[in-house]
TIKEKE-926794 format. One record per residue (C-alpha): x, y, z; residue number from 1; residue in three letters. Coordinates in steps of 0.2 Angstrom, whole numbers, plus 5000, padded with zeros to 4 digits. Layout:
X|Y|Z|NUM|Ala
...
This chain:
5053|5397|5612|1|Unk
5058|5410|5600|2|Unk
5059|5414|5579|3|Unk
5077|5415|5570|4|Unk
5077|5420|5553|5|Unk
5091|5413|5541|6|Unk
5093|5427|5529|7|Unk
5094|5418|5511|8|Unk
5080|5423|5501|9|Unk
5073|5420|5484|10|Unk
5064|5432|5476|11|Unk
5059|5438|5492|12|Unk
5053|5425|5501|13|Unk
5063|5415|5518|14|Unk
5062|5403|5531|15|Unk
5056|5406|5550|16|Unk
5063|5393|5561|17|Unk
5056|5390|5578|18|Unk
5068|5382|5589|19|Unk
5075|5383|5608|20|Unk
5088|5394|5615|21|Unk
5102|5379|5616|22|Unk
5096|5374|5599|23|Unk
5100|5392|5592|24|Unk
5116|5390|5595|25|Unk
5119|5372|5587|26|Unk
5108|5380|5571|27|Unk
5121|5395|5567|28|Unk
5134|5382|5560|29|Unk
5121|5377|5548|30|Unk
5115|5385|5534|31|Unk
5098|5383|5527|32|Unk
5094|5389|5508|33|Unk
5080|5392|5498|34|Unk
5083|5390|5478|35|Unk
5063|5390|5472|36|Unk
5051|5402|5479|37|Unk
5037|5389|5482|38|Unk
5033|5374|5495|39|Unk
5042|5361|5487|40|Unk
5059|5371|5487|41|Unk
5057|5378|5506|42|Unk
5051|5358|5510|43|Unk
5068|5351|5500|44|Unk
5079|5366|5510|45|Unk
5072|5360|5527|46|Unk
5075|5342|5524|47|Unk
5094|5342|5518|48|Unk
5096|5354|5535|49|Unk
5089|5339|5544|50|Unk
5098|5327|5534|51|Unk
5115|5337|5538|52|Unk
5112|5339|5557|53|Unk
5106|5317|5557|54|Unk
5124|5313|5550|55|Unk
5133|5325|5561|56|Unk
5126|5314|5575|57|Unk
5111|5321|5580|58|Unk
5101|5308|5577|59|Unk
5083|5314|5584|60|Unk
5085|5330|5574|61|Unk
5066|5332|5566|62|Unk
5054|5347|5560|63|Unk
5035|5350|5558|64|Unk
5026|5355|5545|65|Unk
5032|5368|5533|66|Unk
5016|5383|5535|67|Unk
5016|5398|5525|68|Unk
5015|5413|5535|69|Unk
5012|5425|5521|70|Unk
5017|5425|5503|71|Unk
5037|5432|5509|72|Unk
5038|5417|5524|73|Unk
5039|5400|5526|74|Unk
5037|5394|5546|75|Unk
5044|5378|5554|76|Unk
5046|5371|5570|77|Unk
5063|5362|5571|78|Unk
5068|5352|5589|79|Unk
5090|5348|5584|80|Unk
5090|5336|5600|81|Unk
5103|5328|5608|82|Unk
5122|5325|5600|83|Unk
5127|5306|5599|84|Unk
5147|5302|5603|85|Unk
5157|5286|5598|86|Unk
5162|5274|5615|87|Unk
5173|5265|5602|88|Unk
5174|5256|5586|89|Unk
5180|5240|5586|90|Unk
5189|5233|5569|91|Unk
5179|5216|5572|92|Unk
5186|5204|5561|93|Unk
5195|5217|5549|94|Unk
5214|5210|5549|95|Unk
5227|5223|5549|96|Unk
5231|5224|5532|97|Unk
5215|5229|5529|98|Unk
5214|5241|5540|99|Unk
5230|5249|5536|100|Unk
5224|5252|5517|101|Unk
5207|5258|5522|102|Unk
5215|5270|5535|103|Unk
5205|5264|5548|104|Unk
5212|5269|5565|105|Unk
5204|5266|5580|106|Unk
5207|5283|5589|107|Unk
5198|5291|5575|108|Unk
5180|5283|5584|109|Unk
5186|5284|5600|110|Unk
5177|5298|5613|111|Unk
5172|5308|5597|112|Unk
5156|5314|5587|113|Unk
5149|5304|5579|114|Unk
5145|5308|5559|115|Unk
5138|5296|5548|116|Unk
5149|5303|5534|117|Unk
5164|5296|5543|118|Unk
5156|5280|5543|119|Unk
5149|5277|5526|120|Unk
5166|5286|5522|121|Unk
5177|5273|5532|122|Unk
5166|5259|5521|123|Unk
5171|5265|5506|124|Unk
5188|5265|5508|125|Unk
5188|5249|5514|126|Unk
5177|5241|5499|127|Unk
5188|5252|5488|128|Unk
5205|5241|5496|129|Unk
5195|5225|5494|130|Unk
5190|5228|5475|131|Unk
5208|5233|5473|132|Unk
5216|5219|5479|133|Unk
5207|5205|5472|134|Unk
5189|5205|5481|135|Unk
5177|5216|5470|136|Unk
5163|5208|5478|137|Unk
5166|5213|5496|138|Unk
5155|5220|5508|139|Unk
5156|5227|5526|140|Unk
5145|5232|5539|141|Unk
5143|5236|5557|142|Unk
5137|5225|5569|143|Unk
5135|5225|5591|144|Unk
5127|5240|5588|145|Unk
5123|5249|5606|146|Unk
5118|5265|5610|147|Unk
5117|5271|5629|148|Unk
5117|5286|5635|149|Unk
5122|5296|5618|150|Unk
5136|5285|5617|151|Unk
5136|5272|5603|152|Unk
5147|5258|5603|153|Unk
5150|5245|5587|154|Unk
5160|5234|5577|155|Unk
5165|5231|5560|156|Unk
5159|5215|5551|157|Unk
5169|5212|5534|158|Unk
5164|5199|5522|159|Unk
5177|5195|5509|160|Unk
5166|5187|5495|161|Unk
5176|5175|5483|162|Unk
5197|5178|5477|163|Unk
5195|5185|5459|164|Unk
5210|5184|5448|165|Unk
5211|5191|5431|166|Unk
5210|5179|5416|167|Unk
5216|5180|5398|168|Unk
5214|5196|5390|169|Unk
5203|5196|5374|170|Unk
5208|5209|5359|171|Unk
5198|5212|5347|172|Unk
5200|5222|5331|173|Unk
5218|5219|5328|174|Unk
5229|5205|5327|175|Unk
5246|5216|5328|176|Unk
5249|5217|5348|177|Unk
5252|5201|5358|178|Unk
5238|5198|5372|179|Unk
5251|5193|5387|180|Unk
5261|5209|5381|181|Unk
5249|5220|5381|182|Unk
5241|5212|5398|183|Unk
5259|5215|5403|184|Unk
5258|5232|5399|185|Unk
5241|5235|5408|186|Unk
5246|5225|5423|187|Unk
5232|5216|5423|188|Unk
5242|5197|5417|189|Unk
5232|5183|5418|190|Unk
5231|5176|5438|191|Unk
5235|5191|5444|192|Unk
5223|5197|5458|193|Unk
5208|5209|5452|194|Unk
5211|5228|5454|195|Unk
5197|5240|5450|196|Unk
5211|5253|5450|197|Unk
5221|5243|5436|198|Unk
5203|5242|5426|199|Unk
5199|5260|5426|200|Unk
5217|5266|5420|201|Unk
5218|5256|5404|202|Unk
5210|5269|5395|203|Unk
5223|5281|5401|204|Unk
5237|5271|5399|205|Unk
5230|5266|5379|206|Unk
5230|5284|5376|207|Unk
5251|5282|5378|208|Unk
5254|5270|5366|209|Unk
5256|5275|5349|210|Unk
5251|5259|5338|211|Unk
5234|5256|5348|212|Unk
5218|5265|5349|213|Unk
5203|5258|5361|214|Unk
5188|5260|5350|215|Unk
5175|5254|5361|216|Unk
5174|5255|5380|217|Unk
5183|5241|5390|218|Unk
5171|5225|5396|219|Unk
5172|5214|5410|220|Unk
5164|5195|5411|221|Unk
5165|5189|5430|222|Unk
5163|5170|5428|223|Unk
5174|5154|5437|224|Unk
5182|5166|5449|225|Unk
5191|5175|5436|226|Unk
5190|5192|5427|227|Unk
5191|5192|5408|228|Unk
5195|5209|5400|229|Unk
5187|5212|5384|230|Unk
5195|5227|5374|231|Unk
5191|5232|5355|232|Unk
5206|5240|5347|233|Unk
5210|5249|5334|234|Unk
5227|5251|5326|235|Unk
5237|5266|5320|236|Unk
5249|5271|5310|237|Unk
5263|5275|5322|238|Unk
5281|5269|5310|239|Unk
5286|5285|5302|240|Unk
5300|5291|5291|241|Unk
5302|5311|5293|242|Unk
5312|5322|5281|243|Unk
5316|5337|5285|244|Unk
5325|5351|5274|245|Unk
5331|5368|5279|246|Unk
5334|5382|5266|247|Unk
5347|5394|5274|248|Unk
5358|5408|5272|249|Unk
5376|5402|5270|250|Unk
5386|5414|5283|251|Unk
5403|5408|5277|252|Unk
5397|5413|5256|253|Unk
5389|5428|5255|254|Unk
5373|5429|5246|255|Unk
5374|5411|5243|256|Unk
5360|5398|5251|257|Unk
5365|5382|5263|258|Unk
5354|5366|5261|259|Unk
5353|5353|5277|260|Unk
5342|5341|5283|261|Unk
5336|5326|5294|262|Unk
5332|5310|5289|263|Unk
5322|5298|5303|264|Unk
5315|5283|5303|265|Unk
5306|5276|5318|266|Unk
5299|5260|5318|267|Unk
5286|5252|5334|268|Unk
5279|5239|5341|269|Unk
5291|5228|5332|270|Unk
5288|5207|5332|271|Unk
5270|5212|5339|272|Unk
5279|5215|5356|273|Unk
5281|5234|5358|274|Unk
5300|5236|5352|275|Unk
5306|5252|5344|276|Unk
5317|5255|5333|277|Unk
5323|5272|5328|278|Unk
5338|5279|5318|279|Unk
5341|5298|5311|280|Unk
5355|5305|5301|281|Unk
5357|5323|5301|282|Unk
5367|5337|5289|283|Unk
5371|5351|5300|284|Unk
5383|5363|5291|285|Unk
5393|5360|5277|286|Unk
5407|5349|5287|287|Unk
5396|5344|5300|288|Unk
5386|5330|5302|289|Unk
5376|5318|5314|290|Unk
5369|5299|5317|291|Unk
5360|5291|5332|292|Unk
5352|5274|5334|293|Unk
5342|5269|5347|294|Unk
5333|5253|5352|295|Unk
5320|5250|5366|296|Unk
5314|5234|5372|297|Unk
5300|5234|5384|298|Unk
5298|5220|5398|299|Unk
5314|5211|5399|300|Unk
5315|5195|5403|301|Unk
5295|5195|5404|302|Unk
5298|5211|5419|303|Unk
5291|5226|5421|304|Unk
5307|5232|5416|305|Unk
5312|5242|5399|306|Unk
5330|5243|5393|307|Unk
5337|5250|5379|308|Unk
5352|5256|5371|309|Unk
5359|5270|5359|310|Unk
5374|5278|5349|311|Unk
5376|5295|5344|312|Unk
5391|5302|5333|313|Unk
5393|5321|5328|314|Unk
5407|5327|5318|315|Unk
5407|5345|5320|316|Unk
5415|5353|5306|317|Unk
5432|5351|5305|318|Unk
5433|5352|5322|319|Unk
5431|5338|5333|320|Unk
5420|5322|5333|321|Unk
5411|5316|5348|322|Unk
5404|5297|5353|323|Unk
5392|5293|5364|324|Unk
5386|5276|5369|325|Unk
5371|5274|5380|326|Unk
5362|5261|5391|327|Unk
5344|5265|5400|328|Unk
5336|5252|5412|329|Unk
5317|5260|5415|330|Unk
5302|5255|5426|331|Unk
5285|5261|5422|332|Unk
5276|5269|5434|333|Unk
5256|5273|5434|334|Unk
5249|5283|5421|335|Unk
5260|5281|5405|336|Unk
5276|5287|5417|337|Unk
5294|5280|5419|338|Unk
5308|5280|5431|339|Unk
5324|5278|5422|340|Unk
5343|5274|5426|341|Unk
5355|5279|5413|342|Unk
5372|5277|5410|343|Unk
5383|5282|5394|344|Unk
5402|5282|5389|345|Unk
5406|5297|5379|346|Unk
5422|5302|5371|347|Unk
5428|5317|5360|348|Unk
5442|5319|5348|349|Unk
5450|5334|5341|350|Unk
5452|5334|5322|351|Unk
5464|5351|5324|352|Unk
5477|5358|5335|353|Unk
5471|5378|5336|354|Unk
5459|5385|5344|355|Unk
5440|5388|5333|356|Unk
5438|5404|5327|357|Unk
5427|5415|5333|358|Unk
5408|5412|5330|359|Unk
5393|5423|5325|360|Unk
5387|5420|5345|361|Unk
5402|5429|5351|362|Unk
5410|5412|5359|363|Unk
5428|5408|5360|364|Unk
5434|5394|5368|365|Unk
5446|5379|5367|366|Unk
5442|5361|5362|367|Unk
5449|5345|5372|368|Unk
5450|5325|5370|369|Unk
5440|5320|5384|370|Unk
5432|5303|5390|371|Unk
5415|5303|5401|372|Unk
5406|5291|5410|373|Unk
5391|5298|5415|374|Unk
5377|5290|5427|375|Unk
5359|5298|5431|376|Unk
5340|5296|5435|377|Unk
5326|5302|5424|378|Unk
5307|5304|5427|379|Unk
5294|5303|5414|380|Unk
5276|5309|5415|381|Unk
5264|5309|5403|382|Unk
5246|5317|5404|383|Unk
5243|5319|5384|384|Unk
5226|5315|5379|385|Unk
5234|5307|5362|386|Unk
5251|5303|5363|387|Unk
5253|5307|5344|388|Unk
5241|5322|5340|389|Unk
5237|5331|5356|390|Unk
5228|5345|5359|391|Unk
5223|5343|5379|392|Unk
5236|5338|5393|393|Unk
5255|5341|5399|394|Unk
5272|5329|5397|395|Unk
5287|5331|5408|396|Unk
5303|5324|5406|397|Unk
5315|5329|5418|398|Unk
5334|5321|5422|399|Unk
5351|5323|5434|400|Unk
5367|5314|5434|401|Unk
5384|5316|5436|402|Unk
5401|5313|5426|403|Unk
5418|5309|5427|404|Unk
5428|5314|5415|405|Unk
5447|5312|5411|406|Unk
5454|5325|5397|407|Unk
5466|5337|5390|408|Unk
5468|5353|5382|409|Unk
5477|5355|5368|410|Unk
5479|5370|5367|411|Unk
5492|5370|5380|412|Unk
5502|5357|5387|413|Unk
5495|5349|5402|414|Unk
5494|5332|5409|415|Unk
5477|5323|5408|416|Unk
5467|5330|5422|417|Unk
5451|5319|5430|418|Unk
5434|5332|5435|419|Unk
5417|5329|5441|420|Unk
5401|5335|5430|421|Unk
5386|5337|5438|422|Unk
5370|5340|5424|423|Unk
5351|5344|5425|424|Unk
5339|5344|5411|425|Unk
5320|5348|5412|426|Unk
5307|5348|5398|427|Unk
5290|5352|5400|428|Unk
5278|5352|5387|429|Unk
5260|5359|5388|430|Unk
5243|5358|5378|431|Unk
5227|5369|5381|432|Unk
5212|5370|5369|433|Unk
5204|5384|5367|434|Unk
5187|5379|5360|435|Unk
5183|5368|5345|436|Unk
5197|5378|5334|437|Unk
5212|5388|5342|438|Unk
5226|5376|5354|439|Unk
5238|5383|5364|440|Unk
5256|5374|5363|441|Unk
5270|5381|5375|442|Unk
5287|5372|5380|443|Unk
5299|5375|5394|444|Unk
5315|5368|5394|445|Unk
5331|5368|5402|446|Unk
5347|5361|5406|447|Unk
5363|5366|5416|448|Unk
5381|5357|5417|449|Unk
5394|5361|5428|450|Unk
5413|5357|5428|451|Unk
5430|5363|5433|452|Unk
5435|5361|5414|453|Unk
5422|5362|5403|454|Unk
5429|5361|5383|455|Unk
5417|5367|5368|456|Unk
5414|5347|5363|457|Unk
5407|5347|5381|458|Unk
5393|5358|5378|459|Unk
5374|5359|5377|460|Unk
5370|5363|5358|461|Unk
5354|5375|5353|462|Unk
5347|5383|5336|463|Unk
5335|5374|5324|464|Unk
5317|5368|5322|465|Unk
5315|5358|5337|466|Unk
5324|5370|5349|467|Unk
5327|5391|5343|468|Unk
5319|5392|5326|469|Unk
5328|5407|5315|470|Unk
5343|5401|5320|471|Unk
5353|5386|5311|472|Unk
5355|5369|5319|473|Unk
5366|5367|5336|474|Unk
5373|5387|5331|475|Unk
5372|5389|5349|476|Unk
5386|5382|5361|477|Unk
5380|5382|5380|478|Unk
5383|5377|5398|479|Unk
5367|5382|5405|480|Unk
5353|5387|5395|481|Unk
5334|5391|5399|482|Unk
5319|5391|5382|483|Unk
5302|5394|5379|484|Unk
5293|5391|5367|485|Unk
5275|5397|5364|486|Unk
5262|5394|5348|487|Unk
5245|5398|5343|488|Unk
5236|5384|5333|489|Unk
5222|5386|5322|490|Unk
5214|5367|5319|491|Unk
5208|5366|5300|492|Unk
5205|5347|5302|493|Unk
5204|5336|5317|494|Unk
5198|5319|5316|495|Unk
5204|5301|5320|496|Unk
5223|5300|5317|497|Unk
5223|5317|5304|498|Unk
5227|5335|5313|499|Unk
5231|5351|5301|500|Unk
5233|5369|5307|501|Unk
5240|5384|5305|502|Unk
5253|5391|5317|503|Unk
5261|5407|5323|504|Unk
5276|5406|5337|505|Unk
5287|5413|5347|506|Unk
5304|5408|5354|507|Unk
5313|5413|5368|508|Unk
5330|5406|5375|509|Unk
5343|5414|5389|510|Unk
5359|5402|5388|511|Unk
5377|5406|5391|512|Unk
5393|5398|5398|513|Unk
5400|5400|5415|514|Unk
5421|5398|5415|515|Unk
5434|5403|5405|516|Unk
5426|5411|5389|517|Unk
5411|5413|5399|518|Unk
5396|5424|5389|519|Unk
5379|5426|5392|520|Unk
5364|5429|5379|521|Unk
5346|5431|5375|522|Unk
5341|5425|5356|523|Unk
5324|5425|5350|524|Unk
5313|5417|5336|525|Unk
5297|5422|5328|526|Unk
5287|5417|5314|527|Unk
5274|5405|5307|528|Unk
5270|5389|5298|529|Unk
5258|5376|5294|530|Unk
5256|5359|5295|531|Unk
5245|5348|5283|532|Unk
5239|5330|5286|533|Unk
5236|5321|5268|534|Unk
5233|5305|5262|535|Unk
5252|5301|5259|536|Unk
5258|5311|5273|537|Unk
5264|5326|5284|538|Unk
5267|5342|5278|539|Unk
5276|5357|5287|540|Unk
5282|5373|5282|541|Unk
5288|5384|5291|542|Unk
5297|5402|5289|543|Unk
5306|5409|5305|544|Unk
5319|5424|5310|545|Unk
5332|5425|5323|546|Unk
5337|5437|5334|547|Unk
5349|5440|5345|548|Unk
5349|5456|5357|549|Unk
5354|5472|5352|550|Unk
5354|5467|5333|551|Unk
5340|5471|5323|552|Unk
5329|5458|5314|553|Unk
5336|5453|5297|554|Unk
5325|5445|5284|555|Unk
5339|5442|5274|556|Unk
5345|5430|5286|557|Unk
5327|5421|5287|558|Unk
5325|5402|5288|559|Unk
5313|5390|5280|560|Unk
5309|5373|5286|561|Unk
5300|5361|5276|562|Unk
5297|5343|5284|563|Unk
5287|5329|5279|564|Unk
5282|5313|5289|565|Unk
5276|5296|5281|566|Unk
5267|5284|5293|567|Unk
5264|5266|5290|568|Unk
């Protein structure tokens, strides 16, 4: 026999183990801590080290009495034993399927050492599978139990316990959502086998939906084979109308102001079945203005599926006027996430024969009638911790596609030529709180479109409040274009359904255009705002510059925004 000493001490004092030479060896893959300096902690370090060795397979794996040495050393005798293996694991009467979505694989017992972990860890799993699909009150254990000579040899006994489905779904609290939509929704419809997994994401996916709040925490009744969810809800006011106004220089009058705006309304959760409705106008420039309507309808047919539909119209100016009719069949994933397949038929129209002059972005380039059938995929994630005021989480919306497109130039004579578009877009959006007071809010976006023959009514339009602030709305024409934009929040209120702060930003974009024409450039925007939550509404201000490289920061040439958002 001989004394190894683990070298963890507290406040001077250790642990002298007394073991064999073979056990020496086993004991150096271990580690054996002391957090209190007195009996009771050196007693609690000793018995996880024998706990630890016992679940790794050795089985016999004991110690003596703790004695104390002298008021520095704590003395135990500790005999590690012999290592148990697995013979084999038998799956008993666990049927394949089960065994597939536990992960059970019998070459994972077979000739190896055998740890107790793996064991409780392969129960789990299985109970976790039965709970999942319909059996909450399953339970497994092992059965032919026999040990000879370190080997041990087993099989797995399963009992399934009674088919639960889920029943009706009980709201209270509300009257303005539909129990089999929003069981729909939850995935948990009445006769529907029982997941635990399904139970434990309501909360999450509640958090997406903008016209509910859970108020309470969700119950479950077990009674007549069935699973009745109980859910007390809240509602919210989630139908707004935004206005927007923008006070801006006038770059074609000298000295003289330019007055546009926005005007949205967006209605949800229409006929108590989670239909929205949303249509927004907006004056752009002086010539130039824009209107889109959209309509979602959620689980058609009584389907997981969403479809929807849209139409967009900009008249640029004098210029051109573009079309744009859209179609979206979406299916919602875990989490508050969708899969999308979109389609849309675009045309443009030329409202002159020359070519536009030359802008304050240094772009020239020729306009076309073109028509464009476009096709793509989207994804949607969304890990917001409040879909309409957050201050925790991340959303990510990202798209690709490609179009055909038949046009013409007219500024030269040409025969209608037929071109392929591929197109990206990716928008990241990103919350962080920094205590009770300050929230960080940044934004990545980005987009890139590539063609033989790409006309300006083609292109990717940037500037404005919700892209580059301090610059005017859609100023920028691009084919490719990357943006940041970063802001510093300092809450003033935040309660249930009110959020007010003040705000400092900072706006970054490269964009350009690849082709004939091609430029490249690298505006800026800074400045700061607030936002206030009233009793009649939203209120935001804000006061921004633009920049764009080697031109120097013109406060003549500063923007103010003022917005305001009614919900109801």
């Amino acid at each position: 026999m001989f004394s190894c000493f683990f070298h963890q001490q507290v406040r001077g004092q250790a642990i002298s183990v007394i073991s064999s030479e073979q056990d020496k060896q086993i004991l150096k893959h271990y580690d054996l801590s002391v957090r209190q300096p007195d009996s009771l902690g050196a007693l609690q370090a000793v018995g996880q080290l024998i706990s630890k060795l016992q679940s790794d397979g050795y089985f016999t794996a004991s110690a003596s009495h703790l004695q104390s040495i002298d008021s520095s050393q704590w003395q135990v005798n500790l005999d590690v034993g012999d290592r148990y293996h697995w013979a084999y694991l038998q799956p008993g009467n666990l049927n394949p399927l089960m065994q597939e979505h536990s992960g059970f694989r019998e070459r994972f017992f077979l000739n190896r050492p055998f740890s107790y972990e793996d064991v409780q860890r392969l129960m789990e799993n299985i109970l976790k599978a039965a709970e999942n699909e319909g059996f909450p009150f399953a339970s497994v254990q092992l059965t032919q139990v026999r040990i000879e000579n370190n080997e041990v040899q087993a099989a797995i006994h399963y009992t399934s316990g009674p088919y639960i489905t889920f029943g009706d779904l009980e709201i209270s609290g509300t009257s303005k959502v539909k129990p089999d939509f929003l069981a729909t929704i939850l995935k948990i419809a009445s006769g529907s086998a029982y997941s635990e997994k399904k139970v434990s994401r309501i909360q999450n996916t509640l958090r997406s939906i903008p016209y509910l709040e859970l108020s309470a925490t969700p119950k479950i009744s077990f009674q007549n084979d069935e699973a009745e969810v109980h859910l007390t809800l809240e509602e919210r006011e989630s139908n707004q109308m935004d206005g927007l106004v923008n006070l801006l220089p006038n770059e074609n009058e000298g000295g003289n102001l330019l007055l546009t705006g926005k005007v949205e309304i967006l209605l949800n959760n229409l006929m108590k079945s989670g239909k929205q409705f949303n249509l927004q106008w907006q004056r752009l420039q002086v010539e130039s203005q824009q209107l889109s309507v959209n309509y979602q309808h959620p689980y058609l047919f009584r389907t997981p599926f969403q479809a929807g539909i849209g139409f967009n119209i900009l008249k640029e100016d004098t210029l051109y006027i573009n079309r744009n009719l859209s179609f979206n069949l979406s299916y919602p994933l875990s989490q508050a996430s969708l899969i999308s397949f979109t389609t849309d038929i675009r045309n443009s129209h030329t409202l002159t024969e020359a070519r536009p002059p030359v802008n304050t972005n240094n772009l020239v380039g020729s306009l076309g009638n073109f028509s464009l059938l476009n096709v793509g995929v989207s994804l949607q994630l969304n890990r917001l911790n409040d879909i309409l005021l957050p201050t925790r989480g991340w959303h990510l919306y990202s798209s690709v596609g490609i179009g055909r497109k038949s046009s013409q130039d007219i500024s030269i004579e040409t025969e209608e030529e037929i071109n392929w578009q591929p197109f990206t877009r990716i928008d990241l959006r990103q919350y962080h709180s920094l205590g009770k007071f300050w929230v960080i809010f940044y934004r990545l976006s980005g987009a890139y479109l590539h063609g033989e023959n790409l006309y300006l009514n083609d292109l990717y339009r940037l500037g404005g409040l919700n892209s580059l602030r301090g610059f005017n709305d859609n100023f920028f024409f691009a084919s490719y274009y990357g943006l940041s934009n970063l802001e510093l929040r300092l809450l003033l209120e935040h309660k249930e359904q009110t959020q007010s702060y003040l705000y400092i930003f900072y706006d970054q974009a490269i964009l350009g255009r690849q082709g004939g024409g091609g430029y490249q450039v690298s505006p800026l925007g800074l400045g700061l705002g607030i936002s206030l939550t009233t009793e009649v509404g939203i209120f935001n201000l804000a006061y921004a510059l633009g920049k764009v490289e080697n031109e120097a920061l013109n406060f003549s040439l500063s923007k103010i925004h003022f917005g305001y958002i009614s919900r109801f």
